[in-house]
Steps between C-alpha positions, in 0.01 A plus 500: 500500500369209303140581275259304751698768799402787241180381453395499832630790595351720189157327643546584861563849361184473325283390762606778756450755262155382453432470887638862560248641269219324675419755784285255654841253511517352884257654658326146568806347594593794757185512668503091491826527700415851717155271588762265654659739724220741555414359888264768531357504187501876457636451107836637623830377645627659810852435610434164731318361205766602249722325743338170497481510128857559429564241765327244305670568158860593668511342828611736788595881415670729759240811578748725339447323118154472610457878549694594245275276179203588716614929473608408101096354433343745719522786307225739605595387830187447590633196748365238265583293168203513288444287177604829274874578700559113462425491122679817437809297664466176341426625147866770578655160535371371181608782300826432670554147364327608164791735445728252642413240222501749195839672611673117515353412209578835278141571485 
């Protein structure tokens, strides 16, 4: 990996850190995009709306994957995605490609 490669990894490292301490991190973005969705404007995304969303960022998705991301966001089960379950997700998946970039890069 050449210095510039180490560089810019060391910073991306840096600046996820720094946005996973920020408890506030996303929640503009997420209720930016759930605003989007949210056809009945309830502050919540049911299943149809969920639907449409990943539609638009995936193209089609059988109703089995559908279900199954939906059940995996849903976690009180409560039959909706609210801006908390999709933050929890998104900010697992950072701390997934935080620990990605540290264990490549001996860190």
């Amino acid at each position: 990996m050449s210095d510039i490669e180490t560089a810019d990894t060391a910073l991306m490292i840096q600046v996820l850190e720094r946005l996973l301490k920020d408890e506030n991190f996303l929640d503009d973005e997420i209720k930016k995009e759930m605003n989007q969705f949210d056809s009945d404007g309830n502050h919540k995304i049911d299943r149809a709306e969920f639907k449409s969303m990943l539609n638009s960022y995936l193209g089609s998705i059988s109703e089995d994957e559908l279900g199954e991301l939906f059940e995996d966001i849903d976690k009180d089960q409560s039959g909706f995605i609210e801006v908390c379950e999709l933050k929890k997700v998104l900010r697992n998946q950072i701390n997934i490609e935080l620990s990605r970039l540290k264990k490549e890069n001996g860190m």
